[in-house]
Gaussian input, Z-matrix of N, CA and C with variables (Angstrom, degrees):
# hf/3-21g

backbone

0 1
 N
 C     1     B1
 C     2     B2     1     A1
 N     3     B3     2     A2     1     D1
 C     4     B4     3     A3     2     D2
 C     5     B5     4     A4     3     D3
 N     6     B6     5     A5     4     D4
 C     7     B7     6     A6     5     D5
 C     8     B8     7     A7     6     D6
 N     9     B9     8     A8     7     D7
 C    10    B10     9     A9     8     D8
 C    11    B11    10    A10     9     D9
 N    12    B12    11    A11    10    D10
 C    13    B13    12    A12    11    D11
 C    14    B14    13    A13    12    D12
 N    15    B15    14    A14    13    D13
 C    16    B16    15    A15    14    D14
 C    17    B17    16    A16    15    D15
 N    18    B18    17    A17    16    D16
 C    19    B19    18    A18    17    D17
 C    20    B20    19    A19    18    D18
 N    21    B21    20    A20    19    D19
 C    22    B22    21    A21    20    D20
 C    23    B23    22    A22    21    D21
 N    24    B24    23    A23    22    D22
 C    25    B25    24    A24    23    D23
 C    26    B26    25    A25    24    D24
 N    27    B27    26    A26    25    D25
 C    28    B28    27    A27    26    D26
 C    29    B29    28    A28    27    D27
 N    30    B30    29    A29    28    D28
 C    31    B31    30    A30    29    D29
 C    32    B32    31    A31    30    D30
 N    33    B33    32    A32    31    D31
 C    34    B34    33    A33    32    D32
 C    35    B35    34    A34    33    D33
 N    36    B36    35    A35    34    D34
 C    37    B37    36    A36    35    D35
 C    38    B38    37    A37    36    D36
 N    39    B39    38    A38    37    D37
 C    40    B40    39    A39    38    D38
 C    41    B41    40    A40    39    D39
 N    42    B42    41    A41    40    D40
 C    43    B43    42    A42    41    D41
 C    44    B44    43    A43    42    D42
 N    45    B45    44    A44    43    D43
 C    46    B46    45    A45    44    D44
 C    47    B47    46    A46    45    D45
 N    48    B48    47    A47    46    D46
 C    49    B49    48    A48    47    D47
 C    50    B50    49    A49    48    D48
 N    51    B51    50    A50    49    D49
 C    52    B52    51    A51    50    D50
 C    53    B53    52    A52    51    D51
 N    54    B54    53    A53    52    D52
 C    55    B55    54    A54    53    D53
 C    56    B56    55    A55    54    D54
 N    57    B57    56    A56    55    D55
 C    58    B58    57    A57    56    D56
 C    59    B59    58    A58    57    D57
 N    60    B60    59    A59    58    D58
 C    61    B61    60    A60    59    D59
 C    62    B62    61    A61    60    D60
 N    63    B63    62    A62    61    D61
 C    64    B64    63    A63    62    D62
 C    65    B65    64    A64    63    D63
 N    66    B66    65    A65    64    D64
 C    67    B67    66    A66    65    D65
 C    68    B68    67    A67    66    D66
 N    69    B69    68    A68    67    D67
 C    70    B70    69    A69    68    D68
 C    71    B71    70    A70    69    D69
 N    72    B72    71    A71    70    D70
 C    73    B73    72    A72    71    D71
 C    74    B74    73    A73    72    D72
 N    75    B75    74    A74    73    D73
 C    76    B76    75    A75    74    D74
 C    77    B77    76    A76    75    D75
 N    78    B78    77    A77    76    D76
 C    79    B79    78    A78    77    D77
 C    80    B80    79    A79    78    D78
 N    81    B81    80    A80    79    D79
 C    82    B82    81    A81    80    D80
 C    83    B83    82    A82    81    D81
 N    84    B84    83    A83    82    D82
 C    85    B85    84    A84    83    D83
 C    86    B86    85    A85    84    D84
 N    87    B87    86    A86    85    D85
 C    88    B88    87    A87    86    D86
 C    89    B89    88    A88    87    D87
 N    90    B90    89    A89    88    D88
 C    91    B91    90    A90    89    D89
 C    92    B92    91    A91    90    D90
 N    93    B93    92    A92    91    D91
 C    94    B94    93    A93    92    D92
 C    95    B95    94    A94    93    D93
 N    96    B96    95    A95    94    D94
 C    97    B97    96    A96    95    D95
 C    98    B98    97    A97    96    D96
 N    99    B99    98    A98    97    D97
 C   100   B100    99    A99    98    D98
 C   101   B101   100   A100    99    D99
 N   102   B102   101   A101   100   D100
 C   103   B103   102   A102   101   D101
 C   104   B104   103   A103   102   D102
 N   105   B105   104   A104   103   D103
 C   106   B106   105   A105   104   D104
 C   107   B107   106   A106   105   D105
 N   108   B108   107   A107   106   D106
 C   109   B109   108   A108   107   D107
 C   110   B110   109   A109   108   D108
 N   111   B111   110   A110   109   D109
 C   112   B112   111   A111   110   D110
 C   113   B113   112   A112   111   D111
 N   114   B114   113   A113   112   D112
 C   115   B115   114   A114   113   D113
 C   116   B116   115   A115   114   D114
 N   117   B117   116   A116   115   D115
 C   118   B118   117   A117   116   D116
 C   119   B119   118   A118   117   D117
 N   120   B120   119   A119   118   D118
 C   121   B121   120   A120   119   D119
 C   122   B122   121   A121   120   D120
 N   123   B123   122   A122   121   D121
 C   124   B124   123   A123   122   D122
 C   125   B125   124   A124   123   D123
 N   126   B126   125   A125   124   D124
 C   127   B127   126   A126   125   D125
 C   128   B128   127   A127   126   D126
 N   129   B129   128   A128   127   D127
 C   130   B130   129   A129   128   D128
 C   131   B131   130   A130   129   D129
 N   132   B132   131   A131   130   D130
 C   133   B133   132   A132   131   D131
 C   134   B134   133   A133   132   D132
 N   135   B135   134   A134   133   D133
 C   136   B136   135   A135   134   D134
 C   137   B137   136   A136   135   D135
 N   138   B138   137   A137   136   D136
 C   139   B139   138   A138   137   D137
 C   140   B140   139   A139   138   D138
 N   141   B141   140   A140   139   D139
 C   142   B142   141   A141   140   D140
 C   143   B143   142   A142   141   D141
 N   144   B144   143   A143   142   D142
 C   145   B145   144   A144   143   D143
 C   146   B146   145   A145   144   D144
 N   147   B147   146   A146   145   D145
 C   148   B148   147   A147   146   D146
 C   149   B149   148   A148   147   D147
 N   150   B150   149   A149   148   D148
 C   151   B151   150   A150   149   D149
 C   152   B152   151   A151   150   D150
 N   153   B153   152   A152   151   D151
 C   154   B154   153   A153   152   D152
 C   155   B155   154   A154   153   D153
 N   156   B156   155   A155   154   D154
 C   157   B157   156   A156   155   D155
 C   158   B158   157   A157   156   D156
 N   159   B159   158   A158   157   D157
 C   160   B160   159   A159   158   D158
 C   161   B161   160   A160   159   D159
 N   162   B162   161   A161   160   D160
 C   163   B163   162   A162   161   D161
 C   164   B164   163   A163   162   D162
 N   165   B165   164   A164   163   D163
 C   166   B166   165   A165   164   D164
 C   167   B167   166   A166   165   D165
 N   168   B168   167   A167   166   D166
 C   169   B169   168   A168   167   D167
 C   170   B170   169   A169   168   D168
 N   171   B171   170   A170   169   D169
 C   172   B172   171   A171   170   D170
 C   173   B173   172   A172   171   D171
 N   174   B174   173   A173   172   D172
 C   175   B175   174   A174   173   D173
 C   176   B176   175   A175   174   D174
 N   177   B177   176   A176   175   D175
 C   178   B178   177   A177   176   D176
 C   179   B179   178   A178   177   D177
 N   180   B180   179   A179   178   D178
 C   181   B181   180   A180   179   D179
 C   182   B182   181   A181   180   D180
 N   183   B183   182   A182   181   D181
 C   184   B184   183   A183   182   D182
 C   185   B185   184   A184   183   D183
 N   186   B186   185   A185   184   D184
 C   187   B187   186   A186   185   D185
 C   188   B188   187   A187   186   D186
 N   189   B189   188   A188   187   D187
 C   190   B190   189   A189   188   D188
 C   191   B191   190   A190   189   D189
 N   192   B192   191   A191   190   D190
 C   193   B193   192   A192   191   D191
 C   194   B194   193   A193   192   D192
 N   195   B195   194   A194   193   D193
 C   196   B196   195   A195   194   D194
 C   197   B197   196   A196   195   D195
 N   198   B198   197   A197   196   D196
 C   199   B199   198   A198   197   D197
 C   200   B200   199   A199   198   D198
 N   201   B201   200   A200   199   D199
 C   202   B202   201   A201   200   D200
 C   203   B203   202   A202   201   D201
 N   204   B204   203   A203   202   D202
 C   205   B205   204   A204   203   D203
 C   206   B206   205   A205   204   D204
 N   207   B207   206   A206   205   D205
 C   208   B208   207   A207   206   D206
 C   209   B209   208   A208   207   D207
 N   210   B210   209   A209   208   D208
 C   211   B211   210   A210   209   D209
 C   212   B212   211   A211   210   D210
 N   213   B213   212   A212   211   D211
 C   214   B214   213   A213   212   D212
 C   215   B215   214   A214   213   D213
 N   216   B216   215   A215   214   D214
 C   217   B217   216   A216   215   D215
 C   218   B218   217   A217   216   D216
 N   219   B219   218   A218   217   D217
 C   220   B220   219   A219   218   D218
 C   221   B221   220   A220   219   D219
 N   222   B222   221   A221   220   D220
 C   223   B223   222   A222   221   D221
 C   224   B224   223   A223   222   D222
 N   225   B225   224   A224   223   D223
 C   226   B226   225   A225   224   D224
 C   227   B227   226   A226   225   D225
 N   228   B228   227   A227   226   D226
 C   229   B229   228   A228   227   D227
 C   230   B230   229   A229   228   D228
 N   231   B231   230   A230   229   D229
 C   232   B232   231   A231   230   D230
 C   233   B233   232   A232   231   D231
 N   234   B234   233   A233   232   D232
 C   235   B235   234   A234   233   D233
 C   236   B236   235   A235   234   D234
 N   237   B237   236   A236   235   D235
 C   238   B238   237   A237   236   D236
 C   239   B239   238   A238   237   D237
 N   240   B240   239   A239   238   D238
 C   241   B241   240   A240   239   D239
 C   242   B242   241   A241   240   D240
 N   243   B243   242   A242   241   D241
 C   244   B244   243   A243   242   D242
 C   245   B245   244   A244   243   D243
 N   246   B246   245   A245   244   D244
 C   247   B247   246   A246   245   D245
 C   248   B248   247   A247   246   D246
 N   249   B249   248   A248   247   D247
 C   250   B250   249   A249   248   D248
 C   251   B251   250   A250   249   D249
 N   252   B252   251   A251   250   D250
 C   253   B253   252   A252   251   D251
 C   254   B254   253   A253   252   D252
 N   255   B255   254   A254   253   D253
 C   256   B256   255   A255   254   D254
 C   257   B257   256   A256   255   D255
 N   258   B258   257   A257   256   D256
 C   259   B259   258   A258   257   D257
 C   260   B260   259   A259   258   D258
 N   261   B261   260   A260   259   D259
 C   262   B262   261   A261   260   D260
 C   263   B263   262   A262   261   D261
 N   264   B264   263   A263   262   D262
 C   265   B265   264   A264   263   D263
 C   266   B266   265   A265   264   D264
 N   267   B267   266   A266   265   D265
 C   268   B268   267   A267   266   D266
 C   269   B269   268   A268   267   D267
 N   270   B270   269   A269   268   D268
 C   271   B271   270   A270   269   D269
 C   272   B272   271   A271   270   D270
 N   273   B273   272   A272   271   D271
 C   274   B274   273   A273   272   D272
 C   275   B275   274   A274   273   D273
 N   276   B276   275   A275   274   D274
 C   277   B277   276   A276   275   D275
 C   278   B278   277   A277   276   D276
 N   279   B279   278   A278   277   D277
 C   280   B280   279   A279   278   D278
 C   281   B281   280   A280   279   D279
 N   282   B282   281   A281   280   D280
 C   283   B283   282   A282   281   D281
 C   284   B284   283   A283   282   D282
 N   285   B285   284   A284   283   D283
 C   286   B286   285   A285   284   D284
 C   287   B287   286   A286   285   D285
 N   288   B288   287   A287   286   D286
 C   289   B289   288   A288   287   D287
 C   290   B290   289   A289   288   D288
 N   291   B291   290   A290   289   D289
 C   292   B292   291   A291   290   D290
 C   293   B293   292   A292   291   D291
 N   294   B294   293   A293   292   D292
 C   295   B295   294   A294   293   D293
 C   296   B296   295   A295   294   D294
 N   297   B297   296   A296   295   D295
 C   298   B298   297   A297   296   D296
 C   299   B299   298   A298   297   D297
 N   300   B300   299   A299   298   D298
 C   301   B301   300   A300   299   D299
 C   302   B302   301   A301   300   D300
 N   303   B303   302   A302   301   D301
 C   304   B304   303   A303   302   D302
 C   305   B305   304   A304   303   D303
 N   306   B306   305   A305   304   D304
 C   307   B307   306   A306   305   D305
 C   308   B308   307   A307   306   D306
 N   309   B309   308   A308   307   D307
 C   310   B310   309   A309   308   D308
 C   311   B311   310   A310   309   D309
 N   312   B312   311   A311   310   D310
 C   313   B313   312   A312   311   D311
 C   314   B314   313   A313   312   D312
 N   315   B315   314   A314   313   D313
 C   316   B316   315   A315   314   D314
 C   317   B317   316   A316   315   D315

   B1=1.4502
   B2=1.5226
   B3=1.3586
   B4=1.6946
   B5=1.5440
   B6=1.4710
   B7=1.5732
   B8=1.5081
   B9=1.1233
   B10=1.5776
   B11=1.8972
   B12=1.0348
   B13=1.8913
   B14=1.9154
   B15=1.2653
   B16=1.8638
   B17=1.1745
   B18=1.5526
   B19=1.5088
   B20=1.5189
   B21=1.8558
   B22=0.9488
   B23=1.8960
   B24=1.1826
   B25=1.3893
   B26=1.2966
   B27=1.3607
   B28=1.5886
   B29=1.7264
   B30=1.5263
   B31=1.1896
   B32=1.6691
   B33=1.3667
   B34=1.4211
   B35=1.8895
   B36=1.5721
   B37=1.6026
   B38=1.1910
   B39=1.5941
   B40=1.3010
   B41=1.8380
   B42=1.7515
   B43=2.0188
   B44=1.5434
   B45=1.3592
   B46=1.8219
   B47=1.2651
   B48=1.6479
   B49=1.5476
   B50=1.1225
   B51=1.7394
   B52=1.5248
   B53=1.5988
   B54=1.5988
   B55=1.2946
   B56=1.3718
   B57=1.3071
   B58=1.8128
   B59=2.0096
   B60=1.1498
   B61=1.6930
   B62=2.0085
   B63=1.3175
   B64=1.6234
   B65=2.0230
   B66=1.3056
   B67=1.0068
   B68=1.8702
   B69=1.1239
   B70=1.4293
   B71=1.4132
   B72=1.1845
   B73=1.6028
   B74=2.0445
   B75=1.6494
   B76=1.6047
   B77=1.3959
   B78=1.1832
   B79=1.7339
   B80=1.3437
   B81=1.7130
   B82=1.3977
   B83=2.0947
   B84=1.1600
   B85=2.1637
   B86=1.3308
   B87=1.2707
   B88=1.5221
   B89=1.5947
   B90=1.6073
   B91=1.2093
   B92=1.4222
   B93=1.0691
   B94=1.4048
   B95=1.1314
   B96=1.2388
   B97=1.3584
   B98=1.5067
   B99=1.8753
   B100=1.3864
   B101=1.6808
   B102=1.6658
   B103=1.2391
   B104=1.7629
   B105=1.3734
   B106=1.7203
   B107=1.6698
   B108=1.3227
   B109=1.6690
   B110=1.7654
   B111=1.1617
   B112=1.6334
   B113=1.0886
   B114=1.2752
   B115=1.3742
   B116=1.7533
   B117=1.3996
   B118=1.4128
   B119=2.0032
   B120=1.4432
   B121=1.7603
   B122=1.3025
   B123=1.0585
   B124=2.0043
   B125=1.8101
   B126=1.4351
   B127=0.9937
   B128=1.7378
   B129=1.6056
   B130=1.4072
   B131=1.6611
   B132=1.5098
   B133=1.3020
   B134=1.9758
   B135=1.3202
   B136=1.7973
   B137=1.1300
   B138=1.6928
   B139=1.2688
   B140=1.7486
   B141=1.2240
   B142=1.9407
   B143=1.6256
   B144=1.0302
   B145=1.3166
   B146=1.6610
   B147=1.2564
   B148=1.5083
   B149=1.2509
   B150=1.6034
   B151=1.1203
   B152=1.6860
   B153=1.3609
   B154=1.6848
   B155=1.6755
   B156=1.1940
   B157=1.4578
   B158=1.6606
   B159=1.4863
   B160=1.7539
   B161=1.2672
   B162=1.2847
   B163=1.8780
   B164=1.6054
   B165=1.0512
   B166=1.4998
   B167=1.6177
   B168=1.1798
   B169=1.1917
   B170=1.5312
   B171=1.3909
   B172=1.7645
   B173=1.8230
   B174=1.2117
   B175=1.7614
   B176=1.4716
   B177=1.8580
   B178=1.1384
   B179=1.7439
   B180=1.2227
   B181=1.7835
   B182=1.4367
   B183=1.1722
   B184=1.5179
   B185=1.7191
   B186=1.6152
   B187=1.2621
   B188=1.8817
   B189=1.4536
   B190=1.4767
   B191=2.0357
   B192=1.6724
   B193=1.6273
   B194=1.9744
   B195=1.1477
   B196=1.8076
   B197=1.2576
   B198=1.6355
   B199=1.2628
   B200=2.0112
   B201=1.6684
   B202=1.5783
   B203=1.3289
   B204=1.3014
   B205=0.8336
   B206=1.4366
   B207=1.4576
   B208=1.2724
   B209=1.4442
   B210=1.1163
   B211=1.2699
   B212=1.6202
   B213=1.5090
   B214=1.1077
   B215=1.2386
   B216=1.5126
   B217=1.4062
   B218=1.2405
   B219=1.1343
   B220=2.0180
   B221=1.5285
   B222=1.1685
   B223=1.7801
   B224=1.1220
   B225=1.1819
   B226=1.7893
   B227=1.7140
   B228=1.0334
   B229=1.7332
   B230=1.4013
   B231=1.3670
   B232=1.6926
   B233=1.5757
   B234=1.4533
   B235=2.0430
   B236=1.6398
   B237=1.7060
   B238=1.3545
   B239=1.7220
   B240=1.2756
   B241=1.7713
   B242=1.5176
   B243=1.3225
   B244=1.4996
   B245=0.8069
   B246=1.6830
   B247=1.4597
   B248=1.7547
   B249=1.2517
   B250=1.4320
   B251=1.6775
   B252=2.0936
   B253=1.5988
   B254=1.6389
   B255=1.5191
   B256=1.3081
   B257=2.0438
   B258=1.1406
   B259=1.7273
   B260=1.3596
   B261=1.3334
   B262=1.7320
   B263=1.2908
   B264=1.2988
   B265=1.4068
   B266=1.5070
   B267=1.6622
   B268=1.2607
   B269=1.9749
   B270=1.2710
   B271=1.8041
   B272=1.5967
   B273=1.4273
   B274=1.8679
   B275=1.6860
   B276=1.5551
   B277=1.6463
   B278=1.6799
   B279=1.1752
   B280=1.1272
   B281=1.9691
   B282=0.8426
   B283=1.4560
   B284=1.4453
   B285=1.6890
   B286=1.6707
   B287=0.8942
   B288=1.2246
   B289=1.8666
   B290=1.1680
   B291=1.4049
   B292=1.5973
   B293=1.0650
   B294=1.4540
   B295=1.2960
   B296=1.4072
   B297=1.0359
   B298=1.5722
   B299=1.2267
   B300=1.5884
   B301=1.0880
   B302=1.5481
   B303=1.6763
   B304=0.9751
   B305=1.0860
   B306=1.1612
   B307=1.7266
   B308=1.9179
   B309=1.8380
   B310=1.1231
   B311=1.7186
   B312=1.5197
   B313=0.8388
   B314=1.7829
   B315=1.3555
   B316=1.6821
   B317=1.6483
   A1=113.22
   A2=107.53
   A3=112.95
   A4=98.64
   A5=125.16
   A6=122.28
   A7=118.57
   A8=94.89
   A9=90.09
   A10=100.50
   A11=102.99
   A12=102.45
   A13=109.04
   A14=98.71
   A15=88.96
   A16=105.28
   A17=139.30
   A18=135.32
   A19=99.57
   A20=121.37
   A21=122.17
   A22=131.79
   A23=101.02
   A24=117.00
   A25=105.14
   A26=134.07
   A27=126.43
   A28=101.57
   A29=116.75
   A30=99.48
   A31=110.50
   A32=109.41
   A33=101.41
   A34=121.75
   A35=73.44
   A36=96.64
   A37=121.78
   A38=110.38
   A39=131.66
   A40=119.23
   A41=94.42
   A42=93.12
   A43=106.85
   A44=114.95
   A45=90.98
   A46=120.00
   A47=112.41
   A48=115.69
   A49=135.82
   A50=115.25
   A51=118.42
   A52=114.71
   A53=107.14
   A54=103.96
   A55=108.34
   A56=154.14
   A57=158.92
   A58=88.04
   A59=97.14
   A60=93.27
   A61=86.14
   A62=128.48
   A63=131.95
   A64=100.92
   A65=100.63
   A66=102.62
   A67=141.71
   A68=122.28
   A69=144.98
   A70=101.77
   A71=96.10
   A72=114.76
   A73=82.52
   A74=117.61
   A75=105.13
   A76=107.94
   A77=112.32
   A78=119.77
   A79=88.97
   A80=112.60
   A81=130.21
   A82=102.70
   A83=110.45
   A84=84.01
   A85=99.49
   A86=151.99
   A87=134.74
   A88=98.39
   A89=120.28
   A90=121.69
   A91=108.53
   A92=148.75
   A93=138.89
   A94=114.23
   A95=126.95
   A96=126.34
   A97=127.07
   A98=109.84
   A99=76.75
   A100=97.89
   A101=115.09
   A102=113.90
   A103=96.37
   A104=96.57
   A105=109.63
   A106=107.54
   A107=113.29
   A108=109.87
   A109=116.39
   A110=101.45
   A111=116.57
   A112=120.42
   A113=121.60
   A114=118.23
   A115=104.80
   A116=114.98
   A117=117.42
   A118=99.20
   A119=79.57
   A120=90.01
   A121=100.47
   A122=112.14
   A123=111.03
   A124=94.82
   A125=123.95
   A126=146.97
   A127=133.07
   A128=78.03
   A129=114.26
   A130=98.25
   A131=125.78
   A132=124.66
   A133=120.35
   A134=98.70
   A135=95.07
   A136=135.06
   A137=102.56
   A138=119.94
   A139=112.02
   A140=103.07
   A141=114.56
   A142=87.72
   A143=142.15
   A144=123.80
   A145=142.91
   A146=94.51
   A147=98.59
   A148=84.64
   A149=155.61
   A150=143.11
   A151=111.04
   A152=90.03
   A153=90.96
   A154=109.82
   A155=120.34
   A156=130.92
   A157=82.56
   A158=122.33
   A159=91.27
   A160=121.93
   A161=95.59
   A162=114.77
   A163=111.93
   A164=115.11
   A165=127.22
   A166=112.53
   A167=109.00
   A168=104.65
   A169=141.76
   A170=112.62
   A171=136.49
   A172=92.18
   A173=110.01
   A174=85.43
   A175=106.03
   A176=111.84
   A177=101.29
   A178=112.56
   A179=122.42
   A180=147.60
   A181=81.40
   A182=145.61
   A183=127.44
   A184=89.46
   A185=118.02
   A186=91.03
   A187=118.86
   A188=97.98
   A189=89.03
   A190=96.69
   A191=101.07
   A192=98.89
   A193=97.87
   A194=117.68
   A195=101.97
   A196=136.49
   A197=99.83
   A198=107.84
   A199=106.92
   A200=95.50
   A201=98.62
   A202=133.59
   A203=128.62
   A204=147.53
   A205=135.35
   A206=123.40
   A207=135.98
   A208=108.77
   A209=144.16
   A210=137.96
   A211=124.44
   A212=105.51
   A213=85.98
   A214=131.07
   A215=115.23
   A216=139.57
   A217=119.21
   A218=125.31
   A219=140.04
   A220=69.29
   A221=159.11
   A222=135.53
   A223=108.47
   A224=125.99
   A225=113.68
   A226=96.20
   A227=123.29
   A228=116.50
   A229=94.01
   A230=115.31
   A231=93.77
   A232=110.50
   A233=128.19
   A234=103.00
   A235=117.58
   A236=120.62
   A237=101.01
   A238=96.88
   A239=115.87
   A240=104.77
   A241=142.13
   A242=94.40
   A243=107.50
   A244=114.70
   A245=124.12
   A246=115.07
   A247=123.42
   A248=117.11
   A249=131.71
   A250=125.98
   A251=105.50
   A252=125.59
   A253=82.69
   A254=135.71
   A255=136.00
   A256=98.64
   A257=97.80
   A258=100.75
   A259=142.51
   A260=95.89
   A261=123.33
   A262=101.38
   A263=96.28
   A264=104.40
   A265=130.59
   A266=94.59
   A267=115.21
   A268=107.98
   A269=93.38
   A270=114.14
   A271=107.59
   A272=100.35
   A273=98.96
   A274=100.89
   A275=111.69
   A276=121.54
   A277=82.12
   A278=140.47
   A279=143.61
   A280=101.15
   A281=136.14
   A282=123.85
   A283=113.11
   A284=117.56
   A285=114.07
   A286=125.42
   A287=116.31
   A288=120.07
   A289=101.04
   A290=148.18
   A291=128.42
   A292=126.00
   A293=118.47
   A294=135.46
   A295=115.54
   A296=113.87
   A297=118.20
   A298=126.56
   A299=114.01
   A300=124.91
   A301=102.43
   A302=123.97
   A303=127.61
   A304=118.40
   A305=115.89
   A306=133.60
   A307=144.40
   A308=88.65
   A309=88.80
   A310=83.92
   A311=152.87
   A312=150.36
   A313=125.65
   A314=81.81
   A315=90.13
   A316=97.25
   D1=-4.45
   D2=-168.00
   D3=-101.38
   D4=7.12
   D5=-178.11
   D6=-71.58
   D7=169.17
   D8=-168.95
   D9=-85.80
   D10=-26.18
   D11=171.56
   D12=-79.64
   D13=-21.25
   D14=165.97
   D15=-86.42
   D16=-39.07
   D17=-176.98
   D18=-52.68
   D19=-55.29
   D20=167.05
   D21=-26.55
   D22=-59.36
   D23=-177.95
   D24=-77.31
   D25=-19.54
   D26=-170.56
   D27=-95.08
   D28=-32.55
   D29=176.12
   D30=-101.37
   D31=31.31
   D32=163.72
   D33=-102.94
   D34=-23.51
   D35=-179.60
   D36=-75.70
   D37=-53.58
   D38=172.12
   D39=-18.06
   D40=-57.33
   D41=-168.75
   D42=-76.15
   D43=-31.24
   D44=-173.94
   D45=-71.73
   D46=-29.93
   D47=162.36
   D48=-71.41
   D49=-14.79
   D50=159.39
   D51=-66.70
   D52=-41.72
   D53=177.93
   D54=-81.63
   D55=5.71
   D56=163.80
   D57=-73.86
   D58=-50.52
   D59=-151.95
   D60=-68.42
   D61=-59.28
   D62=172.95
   D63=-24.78
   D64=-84.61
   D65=168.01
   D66=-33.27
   D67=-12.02
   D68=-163.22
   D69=-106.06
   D70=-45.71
   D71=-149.20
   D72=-85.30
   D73=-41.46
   D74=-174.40
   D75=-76.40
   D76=2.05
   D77=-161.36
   D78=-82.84
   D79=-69.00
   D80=-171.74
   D81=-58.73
   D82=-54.21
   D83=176.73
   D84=-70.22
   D85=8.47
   D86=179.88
   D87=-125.39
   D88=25.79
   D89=163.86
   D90=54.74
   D91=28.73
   D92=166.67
   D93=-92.57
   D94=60.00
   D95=177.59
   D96=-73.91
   D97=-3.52
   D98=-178.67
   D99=-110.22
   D100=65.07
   D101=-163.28
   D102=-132.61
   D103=-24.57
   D104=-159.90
   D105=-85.16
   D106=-2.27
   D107=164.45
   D108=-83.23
   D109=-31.36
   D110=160.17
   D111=-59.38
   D112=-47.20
   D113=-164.70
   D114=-92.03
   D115=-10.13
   D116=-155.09
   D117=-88.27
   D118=-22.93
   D119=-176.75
   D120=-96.91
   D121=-27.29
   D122=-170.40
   D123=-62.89
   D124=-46.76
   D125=173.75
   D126=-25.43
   D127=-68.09
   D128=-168.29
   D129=-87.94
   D130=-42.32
   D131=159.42
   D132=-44.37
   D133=-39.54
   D134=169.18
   D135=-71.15
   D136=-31.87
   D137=173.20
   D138=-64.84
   D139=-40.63
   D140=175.18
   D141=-69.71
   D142=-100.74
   D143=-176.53
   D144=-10.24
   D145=-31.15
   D146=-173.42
   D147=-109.71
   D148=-46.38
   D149=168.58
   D150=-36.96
   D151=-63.28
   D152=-157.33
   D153=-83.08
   D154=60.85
   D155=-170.70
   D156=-130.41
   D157=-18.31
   D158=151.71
   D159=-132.60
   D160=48.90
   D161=168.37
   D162=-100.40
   D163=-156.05
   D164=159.23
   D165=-66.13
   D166=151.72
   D167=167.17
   D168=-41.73
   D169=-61.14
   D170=174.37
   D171=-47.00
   D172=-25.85
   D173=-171.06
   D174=-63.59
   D175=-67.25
   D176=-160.09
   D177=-71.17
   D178=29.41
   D179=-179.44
   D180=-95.61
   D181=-47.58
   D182=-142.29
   D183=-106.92
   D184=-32.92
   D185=175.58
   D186=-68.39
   D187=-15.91
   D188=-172.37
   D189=-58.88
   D190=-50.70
   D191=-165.07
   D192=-48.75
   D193=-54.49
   D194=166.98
   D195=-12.00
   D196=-58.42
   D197=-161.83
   D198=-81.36
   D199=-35.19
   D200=158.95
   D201=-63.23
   D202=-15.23
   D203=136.73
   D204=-37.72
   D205=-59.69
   D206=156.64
   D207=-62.47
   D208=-39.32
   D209=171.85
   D210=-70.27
   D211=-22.20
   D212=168.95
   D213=-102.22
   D214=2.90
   D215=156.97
   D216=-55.59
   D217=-23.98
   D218=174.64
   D219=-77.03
   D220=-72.26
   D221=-140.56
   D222=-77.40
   D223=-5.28
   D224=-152.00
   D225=-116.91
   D226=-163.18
   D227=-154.25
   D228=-109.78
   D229=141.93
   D230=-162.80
   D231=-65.62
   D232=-29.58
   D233=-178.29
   D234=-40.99
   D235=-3.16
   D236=-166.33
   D237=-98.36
   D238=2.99
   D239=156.89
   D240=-11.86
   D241=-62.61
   D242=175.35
   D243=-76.15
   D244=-45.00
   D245=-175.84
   D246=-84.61
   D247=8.05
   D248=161.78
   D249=-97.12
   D250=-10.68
   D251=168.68
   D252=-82.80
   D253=-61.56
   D254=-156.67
   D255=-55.80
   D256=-72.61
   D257=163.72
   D258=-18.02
   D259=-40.36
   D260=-172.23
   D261=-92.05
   D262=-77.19
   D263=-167.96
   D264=-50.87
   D265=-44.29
   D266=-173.16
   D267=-79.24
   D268=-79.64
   D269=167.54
   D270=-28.10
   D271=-75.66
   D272=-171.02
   D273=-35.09
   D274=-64.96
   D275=-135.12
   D276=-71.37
   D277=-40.91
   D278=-163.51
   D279=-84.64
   D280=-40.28
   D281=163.72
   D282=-61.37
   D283=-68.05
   D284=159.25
   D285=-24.80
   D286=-69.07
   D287=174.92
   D288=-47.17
   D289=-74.74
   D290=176.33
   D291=-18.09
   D292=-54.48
   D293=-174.33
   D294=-66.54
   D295=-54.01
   D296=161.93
   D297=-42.01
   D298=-53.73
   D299=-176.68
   D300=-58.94
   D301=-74.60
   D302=142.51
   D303=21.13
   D304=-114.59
   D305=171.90
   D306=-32.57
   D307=-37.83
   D308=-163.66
   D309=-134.14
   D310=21.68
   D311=-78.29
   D312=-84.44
   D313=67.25
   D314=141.22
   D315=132.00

């Protein structure tokens, strides 16, 4: 964890998810909750992007599917929240992870 390609990846990752977690946290005291499943992936998709620009390729690919993901959840009626965090979170990392594993192995 002390390499210079994990230092790399930790401070690339680090700011979009410091600013997802800032952001979450004003959502939740200003009650907007049905806004913070969008934004949590819109978030967390930049952070995989800007992280995984020194991984394999497919990573920072999966933050893009994230960030499409979170965006298209701002269109949809808000009850489908959870089931687009279940999607994302769950679905993406679990197809990627195949793929990875798959591909590059493991």
């Amino acid at each position: 964890l002390l390499s210079v390609p994990a230092k790399k990846f930790a401070m690339s990752f680090a700011p979009p998810l410091f600013v997802g977690v800032a952001i979450i946290l004003g959502l939740w005291l200003y009650e907007y909750f049905y806004v913070m499943a969008p934004v949590c992936m819109l978030c967390y998709g930049a952070a995989v992007v800007c992280g995984g620009a020194f991984s394999v390729r497919v990573v920072p690919v999966m933050g893009w599917c994230f960030m499409v993901v979170g965006a298209v959840t701002f269109l949809l009626p808000t009850g489908y929240g959870n089931a687009m965090m279940a999607a994302s979170f769950g679905g993406l990392h679990i197809v990627f992870g195949a793929i990875i594993a798959r591909r590059y192995g493991g």
